[in-house]
N, C-alpha and C positions, 0 to 999 in steps of 0.2 A: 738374221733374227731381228723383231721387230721388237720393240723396249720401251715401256715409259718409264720415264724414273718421276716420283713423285715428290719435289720438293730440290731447292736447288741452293741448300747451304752447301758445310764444305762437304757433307759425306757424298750427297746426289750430284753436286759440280761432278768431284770427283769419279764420281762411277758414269755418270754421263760422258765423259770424257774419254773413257780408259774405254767404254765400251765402244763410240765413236771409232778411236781409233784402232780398234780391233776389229773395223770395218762393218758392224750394227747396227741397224736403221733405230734413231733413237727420238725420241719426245720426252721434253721436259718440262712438266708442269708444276708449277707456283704461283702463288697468292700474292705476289711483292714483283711486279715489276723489275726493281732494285736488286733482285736475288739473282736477276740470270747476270749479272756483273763478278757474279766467281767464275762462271764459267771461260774458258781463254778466249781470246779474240776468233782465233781460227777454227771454232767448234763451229761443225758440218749439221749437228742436228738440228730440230724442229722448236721452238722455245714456244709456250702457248701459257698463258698469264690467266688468271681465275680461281675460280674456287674449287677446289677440288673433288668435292663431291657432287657438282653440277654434271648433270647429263651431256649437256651440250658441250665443256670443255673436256669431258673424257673424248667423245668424238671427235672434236677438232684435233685433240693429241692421237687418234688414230687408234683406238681401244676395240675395234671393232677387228682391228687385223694383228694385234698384239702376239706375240709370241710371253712374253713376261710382264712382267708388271712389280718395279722397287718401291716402296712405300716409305721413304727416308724422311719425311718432315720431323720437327723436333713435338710432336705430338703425336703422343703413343696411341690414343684412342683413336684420331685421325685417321692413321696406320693402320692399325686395325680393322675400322670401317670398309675403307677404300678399296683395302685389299681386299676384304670380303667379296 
């Protein structure tokens, strides 16, 4: 299955991860550089930096072949958006 998780504090680290390793094709997008640094060292997925509700960084994370899509940023209305 193909995954972006959106947002890469501790909850999307985490689910980025667990889904990784339950063998996932995964993308994870954030706004902060500095955020995919929760993620562990040996994480296999895709890390794509930007704004999240930009066209072009939904595409670069692979939105076009997505099977799901996690809306985990600490902003509800964001969430809400994106996922729309």
């Amino acid at each position: 299955m193909n995954v972006i998780v959106m947002g890469c504090g501790r909850v999307g680290s985490d689910l980025a991860t667990a889904l990784c390793k339950d063998g996932h094709s995964v993308s994870v997008v954030d706004s902060t550089e500095a955020a995919f640094q929760n993620l562990p060292p040996d994480f296999k997925g895709k890390m794509v930096e930007g704004e999240m509700m930009s066209r072009d960084i939904l595409f670069r994370a692979g939105i076009e072949n997505a099977d799901a899509l996690a809306a985990v940023t600490n902003d509800d209305a964001l969430n809400a958006v994106v996922a729309h």
